[in-house]
Backbone bond lengths (Angstrom), bond angles and torsions (degrees), N, CA, C in turn:
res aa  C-N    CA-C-N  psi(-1)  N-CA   C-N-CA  omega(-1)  CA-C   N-CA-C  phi
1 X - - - 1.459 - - 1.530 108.74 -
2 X 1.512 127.30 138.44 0.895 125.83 -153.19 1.901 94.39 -118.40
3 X 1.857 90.44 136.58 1.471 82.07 -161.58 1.651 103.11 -85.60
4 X 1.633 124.68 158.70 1.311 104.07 -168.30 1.754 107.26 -89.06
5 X 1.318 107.81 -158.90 1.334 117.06 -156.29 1.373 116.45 -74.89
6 X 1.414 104.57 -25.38 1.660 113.27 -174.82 1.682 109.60 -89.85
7 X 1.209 103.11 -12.58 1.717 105.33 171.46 1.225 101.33 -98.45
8 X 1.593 142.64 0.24 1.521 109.61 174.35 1.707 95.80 -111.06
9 X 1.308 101.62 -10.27 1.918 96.43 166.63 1.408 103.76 -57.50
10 X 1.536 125.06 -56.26 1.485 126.12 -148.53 1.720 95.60 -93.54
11 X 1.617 126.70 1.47 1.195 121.58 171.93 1.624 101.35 -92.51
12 X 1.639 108.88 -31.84 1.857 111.23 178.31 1.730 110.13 -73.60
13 X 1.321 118.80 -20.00 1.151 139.90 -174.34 1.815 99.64 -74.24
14 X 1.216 106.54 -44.64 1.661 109.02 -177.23 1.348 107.73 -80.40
15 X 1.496 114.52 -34.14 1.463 102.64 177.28 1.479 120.64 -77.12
16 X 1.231 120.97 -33.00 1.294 115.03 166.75 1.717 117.95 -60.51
17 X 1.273 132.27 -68.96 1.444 101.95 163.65 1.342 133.05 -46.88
18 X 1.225 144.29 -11.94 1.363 153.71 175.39 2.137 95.76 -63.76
19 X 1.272 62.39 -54.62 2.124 80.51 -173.07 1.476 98.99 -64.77
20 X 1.312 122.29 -24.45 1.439 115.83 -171.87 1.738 121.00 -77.13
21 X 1.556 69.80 -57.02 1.529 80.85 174.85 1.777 133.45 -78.16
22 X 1.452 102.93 -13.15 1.476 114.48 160.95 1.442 117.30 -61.55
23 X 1.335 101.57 -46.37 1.512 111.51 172.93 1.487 132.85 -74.76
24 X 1.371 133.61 -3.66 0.907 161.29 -88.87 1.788 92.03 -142.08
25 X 1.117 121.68 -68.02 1.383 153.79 -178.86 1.601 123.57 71.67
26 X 0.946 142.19 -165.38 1.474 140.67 168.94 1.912 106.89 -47.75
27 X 1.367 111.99 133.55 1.628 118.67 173.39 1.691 96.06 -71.33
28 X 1.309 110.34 -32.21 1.569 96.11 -166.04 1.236 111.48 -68.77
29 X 1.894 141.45 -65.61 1.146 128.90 132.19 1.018 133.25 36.77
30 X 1.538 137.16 -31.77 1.315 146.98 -157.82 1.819 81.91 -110.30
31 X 1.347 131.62 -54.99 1.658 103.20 -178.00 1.526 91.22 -140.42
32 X 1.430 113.05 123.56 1.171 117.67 156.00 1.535 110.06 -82.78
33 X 1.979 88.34 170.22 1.494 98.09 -164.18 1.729 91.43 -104.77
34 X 1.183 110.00 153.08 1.480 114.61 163.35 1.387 123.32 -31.30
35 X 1.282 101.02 139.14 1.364 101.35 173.23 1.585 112.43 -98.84
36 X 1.803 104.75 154.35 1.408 94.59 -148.10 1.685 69.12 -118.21
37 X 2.054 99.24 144.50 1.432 108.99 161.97 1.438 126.22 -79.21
38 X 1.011 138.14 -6.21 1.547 125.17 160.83 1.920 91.01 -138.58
39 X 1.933 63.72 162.35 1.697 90.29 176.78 2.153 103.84 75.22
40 X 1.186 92.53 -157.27 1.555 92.90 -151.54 1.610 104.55 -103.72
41 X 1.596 106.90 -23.35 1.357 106.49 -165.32 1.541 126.55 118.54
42 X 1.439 100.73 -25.46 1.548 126.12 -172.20 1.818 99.97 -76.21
43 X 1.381 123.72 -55.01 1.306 107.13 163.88 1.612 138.88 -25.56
44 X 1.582 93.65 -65.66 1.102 109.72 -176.08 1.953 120.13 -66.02
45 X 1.484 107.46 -16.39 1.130 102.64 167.36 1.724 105.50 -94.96
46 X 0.811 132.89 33.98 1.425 145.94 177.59 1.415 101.14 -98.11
47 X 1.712 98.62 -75.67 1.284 118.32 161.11 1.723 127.46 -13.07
48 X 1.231 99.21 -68.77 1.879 114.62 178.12 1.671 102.91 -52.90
49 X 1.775 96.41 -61.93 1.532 91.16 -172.17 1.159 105.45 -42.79
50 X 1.282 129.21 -81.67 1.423 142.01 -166.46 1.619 121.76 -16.02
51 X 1.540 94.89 -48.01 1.726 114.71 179.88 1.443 98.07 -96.85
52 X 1.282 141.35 17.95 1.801 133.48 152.17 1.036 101.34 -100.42
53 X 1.714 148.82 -27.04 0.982 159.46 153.98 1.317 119.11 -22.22
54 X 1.628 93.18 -87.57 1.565 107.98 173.97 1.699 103.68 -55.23
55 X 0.818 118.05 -43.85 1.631 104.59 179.93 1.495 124.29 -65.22
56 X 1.535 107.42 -36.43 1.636 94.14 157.65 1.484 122.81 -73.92
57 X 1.400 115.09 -40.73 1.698 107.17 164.99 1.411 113.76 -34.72
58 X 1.553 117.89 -59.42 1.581 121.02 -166.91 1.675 100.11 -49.98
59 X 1.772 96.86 -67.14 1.743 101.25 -169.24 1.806 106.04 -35.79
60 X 1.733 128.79 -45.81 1.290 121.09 -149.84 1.307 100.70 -84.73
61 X 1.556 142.12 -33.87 1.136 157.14 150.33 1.554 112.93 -16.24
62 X 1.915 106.94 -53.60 1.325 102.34 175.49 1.327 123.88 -68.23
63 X 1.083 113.19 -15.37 1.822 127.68 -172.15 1.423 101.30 -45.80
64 X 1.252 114.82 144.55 1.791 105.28 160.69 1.456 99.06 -92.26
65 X 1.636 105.03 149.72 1.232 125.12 147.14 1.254 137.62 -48.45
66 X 1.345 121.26 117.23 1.907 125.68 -171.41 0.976 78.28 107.12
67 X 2.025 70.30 -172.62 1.851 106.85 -175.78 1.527 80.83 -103.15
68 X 1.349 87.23 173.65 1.654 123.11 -157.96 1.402 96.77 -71.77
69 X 1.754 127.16 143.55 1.505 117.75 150.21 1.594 117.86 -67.32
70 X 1.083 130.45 -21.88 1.711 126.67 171.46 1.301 102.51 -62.52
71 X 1.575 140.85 -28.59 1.277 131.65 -153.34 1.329 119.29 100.67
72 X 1.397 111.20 -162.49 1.550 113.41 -171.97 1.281 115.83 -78.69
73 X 1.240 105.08 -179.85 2.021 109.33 -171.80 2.210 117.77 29.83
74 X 1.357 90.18 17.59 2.035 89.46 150.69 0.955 94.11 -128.19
């Protein structure tokens, strides 16, 4: 029995993401972080957190309070 046309699109449709995402590999991979000469590494990701932190605190701090006088979505 021959399968029809709209099931071997959505069966070519599965193999291509299957294929995509196999191939795909780790997101992190794309930029490593420095490598650090002493110690383990564990500091220095201390470090980062610490300073993404304070930088989203700073950024949300600047926000004004309320909703917007233009209205919604500004």
């Amino acid at each position: 029995m021959m399968a029809s046309s709209g099931q071997r699109a959505v069966a070519l449709a599965a193999l291509v993401v299957v294929v995509l995402v196999a191939g795909a590999g780790p997101a992190g991979g794309a930029r490593q972080m420095p490598v650090e000469r002493s110690g383990d590494g564990a500091a220095a990701t201390v470090v980062v957190a610490e300073k993404a932190t304070e930088t989203v605190e700073m950024l949300m701090a600047r926000l004004p309070a309320g909703p917007s006088n233009r209205g919604a979505g500004h």
